[in-house]
C-alpha positions, -999 to +999 in steps of 0.1 A: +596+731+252+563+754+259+556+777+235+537+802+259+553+821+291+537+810+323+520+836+349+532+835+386+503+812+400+513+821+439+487+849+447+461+838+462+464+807+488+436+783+495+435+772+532+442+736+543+407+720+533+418+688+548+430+654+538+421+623+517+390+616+498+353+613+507+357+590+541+325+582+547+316+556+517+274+546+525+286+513+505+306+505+534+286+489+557+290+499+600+277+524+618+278+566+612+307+583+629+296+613+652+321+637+632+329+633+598+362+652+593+382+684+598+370+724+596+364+721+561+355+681+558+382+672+537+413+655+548+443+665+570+481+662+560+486+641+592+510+611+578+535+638+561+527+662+589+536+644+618+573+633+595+581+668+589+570+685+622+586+713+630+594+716+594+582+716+557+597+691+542+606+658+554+643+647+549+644+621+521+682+616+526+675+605+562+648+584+557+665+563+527+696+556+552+669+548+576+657+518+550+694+510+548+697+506+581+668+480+587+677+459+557+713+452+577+693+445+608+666+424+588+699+411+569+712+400+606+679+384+615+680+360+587+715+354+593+705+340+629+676+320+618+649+346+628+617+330+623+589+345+596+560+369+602+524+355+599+501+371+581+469+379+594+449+395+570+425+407+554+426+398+519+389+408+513+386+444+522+416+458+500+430+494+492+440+520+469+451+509+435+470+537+420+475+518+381+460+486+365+485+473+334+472+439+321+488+416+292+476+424+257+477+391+245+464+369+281+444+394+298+440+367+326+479+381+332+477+411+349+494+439+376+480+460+402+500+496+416+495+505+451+496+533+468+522+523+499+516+482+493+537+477+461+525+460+433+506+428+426+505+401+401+481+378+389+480+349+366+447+338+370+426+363+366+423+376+401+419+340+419+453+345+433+478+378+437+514+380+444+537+407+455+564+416+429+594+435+435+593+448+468+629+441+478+635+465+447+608+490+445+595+521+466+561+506+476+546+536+469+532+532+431+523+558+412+520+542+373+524+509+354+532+505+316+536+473+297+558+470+263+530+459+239+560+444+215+576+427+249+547+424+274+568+404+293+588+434+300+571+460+332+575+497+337+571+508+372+573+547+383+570+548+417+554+577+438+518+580+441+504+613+423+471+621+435+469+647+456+454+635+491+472+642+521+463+624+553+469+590+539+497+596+519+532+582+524+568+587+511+572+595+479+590+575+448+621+566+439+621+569+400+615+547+372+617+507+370+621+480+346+613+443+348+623+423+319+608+392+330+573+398+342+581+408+381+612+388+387+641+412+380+644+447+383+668+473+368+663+510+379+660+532+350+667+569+373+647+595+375+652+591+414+643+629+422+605+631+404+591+617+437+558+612+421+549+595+393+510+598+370+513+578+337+544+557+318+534+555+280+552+530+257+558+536+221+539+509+204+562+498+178+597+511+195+604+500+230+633+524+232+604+551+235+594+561+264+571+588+279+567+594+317+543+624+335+563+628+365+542+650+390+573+663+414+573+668+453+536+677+466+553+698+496+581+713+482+588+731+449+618+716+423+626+713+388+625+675+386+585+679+372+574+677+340+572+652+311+601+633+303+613+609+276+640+583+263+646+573+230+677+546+245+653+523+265+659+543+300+696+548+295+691+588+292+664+612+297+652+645+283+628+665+302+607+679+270+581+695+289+583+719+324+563+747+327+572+757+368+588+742+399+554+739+414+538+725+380+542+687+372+528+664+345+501+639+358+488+620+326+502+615+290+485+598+263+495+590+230+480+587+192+485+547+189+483+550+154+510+577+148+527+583+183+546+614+172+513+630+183+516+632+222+492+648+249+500+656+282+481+674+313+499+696+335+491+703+374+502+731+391+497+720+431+516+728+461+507+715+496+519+729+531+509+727+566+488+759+563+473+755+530+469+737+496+475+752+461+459+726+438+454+744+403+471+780+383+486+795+350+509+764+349+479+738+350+471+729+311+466+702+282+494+702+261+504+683+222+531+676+204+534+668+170+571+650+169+573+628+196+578+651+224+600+672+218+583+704+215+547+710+229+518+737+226+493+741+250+460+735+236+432+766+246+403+764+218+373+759+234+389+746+267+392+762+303+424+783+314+441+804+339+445+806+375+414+780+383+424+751+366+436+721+385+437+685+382+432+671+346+433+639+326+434+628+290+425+601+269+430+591+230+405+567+213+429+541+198+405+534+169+393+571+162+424+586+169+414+619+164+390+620+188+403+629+222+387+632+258+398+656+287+388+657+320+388+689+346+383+700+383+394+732+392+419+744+416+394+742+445+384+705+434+351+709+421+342+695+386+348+719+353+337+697+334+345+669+303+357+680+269+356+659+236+375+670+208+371+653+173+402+671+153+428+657+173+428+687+199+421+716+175+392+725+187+372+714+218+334+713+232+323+702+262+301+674+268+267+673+283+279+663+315+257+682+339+248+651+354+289+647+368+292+680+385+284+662+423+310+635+414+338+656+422+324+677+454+355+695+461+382+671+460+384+664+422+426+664+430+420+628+445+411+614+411+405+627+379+412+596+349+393+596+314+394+564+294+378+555+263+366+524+246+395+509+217+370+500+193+341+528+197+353+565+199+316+574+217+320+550+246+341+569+277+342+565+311+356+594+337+368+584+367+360+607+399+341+598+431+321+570+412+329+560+373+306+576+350+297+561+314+284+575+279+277+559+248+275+584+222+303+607+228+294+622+255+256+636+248+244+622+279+266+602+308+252+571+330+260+559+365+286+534+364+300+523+393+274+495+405+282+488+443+321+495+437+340+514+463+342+550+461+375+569+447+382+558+418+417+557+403+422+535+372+406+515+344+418+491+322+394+484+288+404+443+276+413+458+237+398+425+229+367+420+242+354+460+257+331+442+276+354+433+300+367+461+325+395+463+355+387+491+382+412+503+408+402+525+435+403+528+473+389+500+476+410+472+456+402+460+422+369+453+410+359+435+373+329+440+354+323+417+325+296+440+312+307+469+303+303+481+338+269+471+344+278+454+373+308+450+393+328+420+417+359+421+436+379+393+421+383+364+446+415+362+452+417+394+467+453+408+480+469+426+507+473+464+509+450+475+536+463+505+553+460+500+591+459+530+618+457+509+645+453+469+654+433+453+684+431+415+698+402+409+716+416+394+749+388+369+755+391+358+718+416+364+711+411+346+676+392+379+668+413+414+650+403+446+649+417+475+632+416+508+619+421+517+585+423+547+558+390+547+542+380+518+548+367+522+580+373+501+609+371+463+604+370+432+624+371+390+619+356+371+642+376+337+632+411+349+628+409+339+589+419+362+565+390+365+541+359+370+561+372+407+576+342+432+579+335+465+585+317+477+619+321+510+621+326+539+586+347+569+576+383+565+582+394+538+612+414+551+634+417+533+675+389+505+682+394+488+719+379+459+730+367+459+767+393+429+782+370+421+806+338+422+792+340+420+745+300+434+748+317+466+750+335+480+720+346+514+708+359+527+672+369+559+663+366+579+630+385+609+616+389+637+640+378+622+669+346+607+658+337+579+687+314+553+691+306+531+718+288+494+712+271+474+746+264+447+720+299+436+710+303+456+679+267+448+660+254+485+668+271+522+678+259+550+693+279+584+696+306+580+724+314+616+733+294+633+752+306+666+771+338+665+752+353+699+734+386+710+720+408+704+686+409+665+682+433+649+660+430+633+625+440+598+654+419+610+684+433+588+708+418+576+739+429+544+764+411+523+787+430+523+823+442+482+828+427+480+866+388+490+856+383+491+814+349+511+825+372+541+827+386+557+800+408+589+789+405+604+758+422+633+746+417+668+721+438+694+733+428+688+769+423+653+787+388+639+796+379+611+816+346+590+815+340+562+845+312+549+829+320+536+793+319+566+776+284+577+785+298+609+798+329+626+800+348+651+826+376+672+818+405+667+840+434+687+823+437+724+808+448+725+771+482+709+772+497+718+740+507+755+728+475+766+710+458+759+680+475+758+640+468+787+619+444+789+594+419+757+593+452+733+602+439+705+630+470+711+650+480+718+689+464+687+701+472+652+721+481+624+702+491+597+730+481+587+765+485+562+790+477+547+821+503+538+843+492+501+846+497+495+886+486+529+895+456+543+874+460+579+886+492+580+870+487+590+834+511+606+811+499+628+778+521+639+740+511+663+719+519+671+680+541+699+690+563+680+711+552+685+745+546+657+774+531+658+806+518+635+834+495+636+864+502+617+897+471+620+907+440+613+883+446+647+868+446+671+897+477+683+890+499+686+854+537+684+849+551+687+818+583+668+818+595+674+781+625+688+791+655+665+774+635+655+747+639+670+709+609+691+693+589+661+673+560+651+671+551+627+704+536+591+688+534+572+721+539+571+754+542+536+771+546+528+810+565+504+826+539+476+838+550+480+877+563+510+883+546+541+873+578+564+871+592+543+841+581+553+806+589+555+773+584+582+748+587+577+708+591+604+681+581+615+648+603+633+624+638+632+608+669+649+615+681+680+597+713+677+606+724+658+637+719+625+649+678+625+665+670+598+686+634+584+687+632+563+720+633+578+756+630+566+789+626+581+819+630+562+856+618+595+876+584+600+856+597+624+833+624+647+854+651+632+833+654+610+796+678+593+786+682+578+748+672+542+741+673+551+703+711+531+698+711+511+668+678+515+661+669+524+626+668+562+625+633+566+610+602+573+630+589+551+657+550+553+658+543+528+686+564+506+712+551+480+735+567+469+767+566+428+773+545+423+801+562+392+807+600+406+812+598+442+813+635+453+794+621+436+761+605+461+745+591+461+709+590+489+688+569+496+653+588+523+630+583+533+594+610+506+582+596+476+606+596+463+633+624+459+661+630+446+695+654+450+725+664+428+753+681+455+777+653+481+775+668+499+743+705+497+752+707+475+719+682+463+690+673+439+666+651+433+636+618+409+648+610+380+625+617+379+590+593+385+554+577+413+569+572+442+542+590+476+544+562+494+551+554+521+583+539+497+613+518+524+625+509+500+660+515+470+678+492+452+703+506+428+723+483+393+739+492+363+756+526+357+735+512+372+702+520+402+685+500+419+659+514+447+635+490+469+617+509+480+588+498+510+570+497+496+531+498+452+535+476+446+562+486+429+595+512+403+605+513+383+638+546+371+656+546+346+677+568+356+707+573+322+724+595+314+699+619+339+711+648+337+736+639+334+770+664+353+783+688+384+773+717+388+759+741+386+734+731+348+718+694+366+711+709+393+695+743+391+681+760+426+673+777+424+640+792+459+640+805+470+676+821+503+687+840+506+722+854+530+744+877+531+769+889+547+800+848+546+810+842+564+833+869+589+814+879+628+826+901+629+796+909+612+764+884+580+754+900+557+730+870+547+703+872+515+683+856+495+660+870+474+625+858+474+591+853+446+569+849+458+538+866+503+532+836+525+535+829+562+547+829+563+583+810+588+606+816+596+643+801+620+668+795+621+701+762+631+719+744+643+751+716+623+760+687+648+742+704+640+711+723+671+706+756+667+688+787+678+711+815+667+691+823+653+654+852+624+658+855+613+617+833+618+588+857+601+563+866+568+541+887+544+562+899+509+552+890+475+560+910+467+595+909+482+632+903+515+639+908+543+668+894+578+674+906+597+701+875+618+722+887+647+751+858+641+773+875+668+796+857+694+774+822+683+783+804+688+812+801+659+839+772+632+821+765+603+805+775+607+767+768+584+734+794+579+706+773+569+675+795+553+649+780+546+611+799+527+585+775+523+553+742+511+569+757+494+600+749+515+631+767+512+667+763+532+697+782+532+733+777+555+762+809+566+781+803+587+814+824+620+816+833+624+851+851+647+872 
């Protein structure tokens, strides 16, 4: 355990400086954005915040029943003979690598982490990659170790651990093991560390085992620190914890006697009003018998409340020369420190040259790797990769034309020359020592898409929007020759249906640009605009004349003439803005009511939705009857502009939240069209233009439609991965999902039933009630096939929880529950029924 006492690290609070890495990379080819990011130009919290909203932590519990729930629907699909998703690509513009582990003895062999696509596999050296594991594994990835003795045999920890915020998904769910190279999977705990930095193996004992587990980045918890197994994964001692808001992120060991163990502690804390990246608890630590005890190494390196992010490195042939890395709490580089006594004694390197790597967000990054057969040669991994060959005296530009933000490095132990990069980017190789730099050609899938687009007069061609990597395009439909048109982060890009000369794409906080020349060229899009604009400005172009457009901040504009100018034509519709520097009060979905163009309806982050009968004369909010979550979309019946739909955000505390609404009087009353839908959040949901009750919605565990306008719902298609779909576009029977970690799928629709009903989507797991209409008791049933634990409650039609009928374990067979709907008010009621994962819902109408 630590030797020293820790100092409270809580007084002084950094404001939210915003959310993921440098977003505007100048090796990514498109044109400048207007704006370039939030108050501070760092990234916003916007995928957690939007989850958690309206509080700080999102609810893992939910979320995981949520997955459990969408693999018995997916499980149904395939049962009927659902056919397979497409995928659409790209292949060639990548995304962020988390860990590279290749095979000692055939480096051609080897594995790629991802940060929300899972991880990869290669035999060949790059010319061809392969998922592994995703019906097992989070596909958040966070570290990869393989057993030098078995290298056959795979360590996963899941949960990425750097600390950006905007593009960051769910977090982990422990340690895995693969015996055979990707195939199998056992689960080796650790389920509560969320976030995972470094898996070391003991080179002669595979029964060892160190892990840096990083904890919760919004929350505070004991399950942080380093841990270890001496029984292969059966048990675990945490050796190492210094607070509840200070994890490990990197452990190295001495190769030649692994007794001697280094770890790097990180003292961080992220909430909606500010981030705490660095304190007391943050520190490079040794032990000296395996991990069991640990001192905090001091001489000659930095300490106290400004250190923040740090890494660590061993040379495996001069093991006692060690390499540390620094930023401090605010992000900016302290610096790289050699040690040549095995961690004595330090001294910093001459590494003056590396201070404008970091530029304030060194928590992003922050590796140190060094050469197995020359202790002088290191590389430090930041912004860019920086080299030295004599032991840090002087440091050289490494990075050639790789993609900014960089996250691993693998050195080939045989032949140094030979490198693996990971960053946000993809994976790059350099057979020169990193003289130069290629993506291999194989390339795989693990872009993370914002948003998708078809252009409607080709339709061959898809656009989308993606975390740093800004927005991209193919002009072929194939799924190697994507490119980008436009930089910083891509959020919405629409395509003109009428006329494809005109294009728009959007960057980070409401950055626009408009293209007259189909997407070769931009110019800034905004003009006369004001107001808080979200991290996903969005903005729509109405379906009878694409020349006019809405766009919204915290207010609505509208521009008749392609975004050359704008008008405002609503006040500030949301409560006000966040404290502090927090991007928050502002819209985040609009639509035109397709047959009637003065009909628009607005959502906002804090939960508020309004609409306009007349081109925004006049406001009415019309939230009334929905829950307090974050609004994702709002999507309008294509006839009738009094039918909508509204999708949520967020998880439920406590009671059953739905997240589909519709209204048939433009918002004076919802009613829930959630049902069986997987109760995770629904970012996007498209109504068939075709037959207007089949509806399609994107959530964060897939993809689902319904045939009765959300009275009941099925999984779409098989093979598609369980990642968020953050957004669905919908042309002339195709669908595309933009998936926010493996790129985009297509579906096509035609093969679908032609009509509703039961045959297209057959209801394993029913519930009924009866008298209905009832003034007294309602009989429930519903049969088991297998015991299980059995909940029951009845709701009103905002989701609120008006009566529990069983939260117990009931046997296989037939059962009843027994409901007084005397002591309800007169309404329309829903009795929700969960057995396992298997989710049914019936309404019964309390009369009087």
């Amino acid at each position: 355990m630590p030797t020293r006492p820790w100092l409270p690290a809580l007084a002084t609070l950094l404001l939210l400086l915003g959310a993921c890495a440098p977003n505007d990379d100048a090796r990514v080819s498109g044109g400048a954005p207007e704006e370039e990011a939030g108050p501070s130009g760092a990234p916003d919290d916007w995928f957690w915040q939007q989850r958690a909203y309206p509080f700080d932590e999102i609810n893992y519990a939910a979320y995981r029943e949520a997955r459990a729930q969408a693999l018995a629907l997916r499980a149904e699909a395939s049962a009927r003979g659902a056919l397979p998703w497409e995928f659409a690509g790209p292949t060639n513009i990548g995304g962020r690598v988390t860990d590279i582990a290749a095979h000692p003895a055939s480096p051609s062999t080897y594995f790629v982490a991802t940060a929300t696509g899972g991880v990869f596999k290669t035999l060949d050296n790059g010319a061809t990659f392969a998922p592994v594991g995703e019906d097992y594994l989070s596909l958040s990835i966070g570290a990869l170790a393989i057993d030098p003795q078995t290298p056959q045999r795979l360590y996963v920890g899941t949960g990425e651990s750097n600390g950006g915020g905007g593009s960051l998904t769910y977090g982990g769910s422990g340690v895995f093991r693969s015996p055979d190279g990707g195939l199998q999977w056992v689960s080796l705990g650790l389920e509560e560390t969320s976030t995972i930095g470094r898996i070391v193996v003991h080179p002669t004992d595979p029964n060892t085992i160190w892990v840096a587990a990083a904890g919760k980045l919004f929350s505070t918890d004991e399950h942080r620190g380093i841990y270890r197994t001496t029984d292969g994964g059966a048990t675990w001692d945490r050796t190492l914890f210094v607070n509840d808001s200070t994890g490990a992120v990197d452990v190295a060991i001495n190769p030649q006697d692994p007794s001697v163990v280094y770890a790097a502690t990180w003292e961080r804390i992220r909430r909606p009003h500010h981030r705490h990246f660095g304190g007391d608890g943050s520190g490079l630590w040794r032990s000296t018998d395996g991990g069991v005890t640990w001192t905090e190494l001091t001489n000659g390196l930095p300490s106290g409340f400004d250190v923040g992010r740090i890494g660590v490195a061993v040379s495996a042939s001069s093991p006692n020369v060690v390499y540390a890395i620094y930023a401090d709490q605010s992000g900016d580089f302290l610096g790289v420190y050699r040690s040549a006594n095995g961690g004595d004694t330090w001294a910093r390197t001459n590494d003056g040259s590396l201070s404008s790597m970091y530029a304030t967000f060194g928590w992003w990054f922050g590796n140190v790797r060094v050469d197995p057969t020359n202790p002088d040669v290191a590389y430090v991994l930041g912004l860019d990769v920086y080299k030295t060959t004599n032991g840090g005296a002087s440091w050289s530009y490494a990075s050639g034309s790789m993609h900014v933000d960089q996250h691993a490095l693998w050195i080939d132990p045989t032949n140094p020359s030979r490198l693996l990069a990971g960053n946000d980017g993809g994976v790059y190789h350099s057979s020169n020592a990193g003289a130069s730099w290629a993506k291999p050609p194989g390339g795989f899938p693990v872009t993370q898409f914002y948003t998708s687009e078809i252009d409607a007069t080709q339709p061959q061609r898809l656009y989308g929007g993606t975390q740093d990597n800004g927005t991209n395009r193919t002009l072929t439909g194939n799924l190697n020759d994507w490119h980008s048109i436009y930089g910083g982060d891509g959020f919405v890009v629409r395509v003109d249906p009428t006329n494809n000369q005109f294009v728009y794409a959007e960057s980070q906080y409401g950055g626009f640009g408009r293209s007259t020349n189909g997407g070769a060229s931009f110019i800034p899009g905004r003009p006369g605009t004001s107001g808080r604009a979200n991290w996903m400005t969005p903005y729509e172009l109405s379906p009878q004349n694409p020349a006019t457009l809405i766009l919204g901040t915290d207010r609505v504009f509208r521009s008749t003439n392609r975004g050359a100018s704008w008008t405002a034509i609503s006040p500030d519709l949301t409560e006000g803005p966040g404290p502090g520097n927090l991007v928050f009060g502002t819209i985040t979905t609009l639509a035109f009511a397709p047959s009637d163009d003065q009909t628009i309806y607005a959502g906002t982050d804090d939960g508020h939705v309004w609409v306009t009968r007349n081109g925004g004369g006049a406001w009415q909010e019309i939230t009334a009857g929905l829950p307090d979550r974050w609004i994702t979309k709002v999507a309008v019946h294509p006839a009738n502009p009094e039918i909508a739909y509204v999708t949520l955000s967020g998880y439920r505390q406590a009671d059953y939240l739905p997240h589909v609404f519709r209204t048939d009087n433009a918002g004076a009353t919802w009613t829930d069209r959630s049902s069986n839908l997987p109760e995770a959040p629904v970012n996007d949901l498209v109504i068939d233009p075709v037959s207007s009750d089949r509806l399609f919605v994107g959530s964060d565990v897939g993809v689902f439609y319904s045939d009765d306008a959300g009275l009941t719902w099925a999984a779409l298609g098989t093979d598609l991965p369980m990642v968020p779909v953050m957004d669905l576009t919908l042309h002339a029977r195709q669908l595309v999902a933009g998936t926010y970690g493996r790129s985009m799928y297509r579906y096509d629709l035609s093969t679908l039933p032609s009509t509703a009903g039961p045959e297209a989507m057959p209801e394993a797991f029913q519930v009924t009630a009866s008298p209905n209409p009832a003034r007294g008791a309602v009989q429930v049933r519903f049969s088991l096939d297998t015991p299980g634990r059995v909940r029951a409650a009845v709701y009103d039609l905002a989701g609120r929880r008006v009566a529990v009928l069983a939260d117990e374990t009931r046997g296989a067979g037939v059962h009843a529950l027994r409901w007084d709907a005397a002591r309800v008010a007169a309404g329309t009621y829903l009795i929700r029924v969960e057995a396992g994962a298997r989710v049914a819902t019936t309404r019964v109408a309390a009369v009087r």
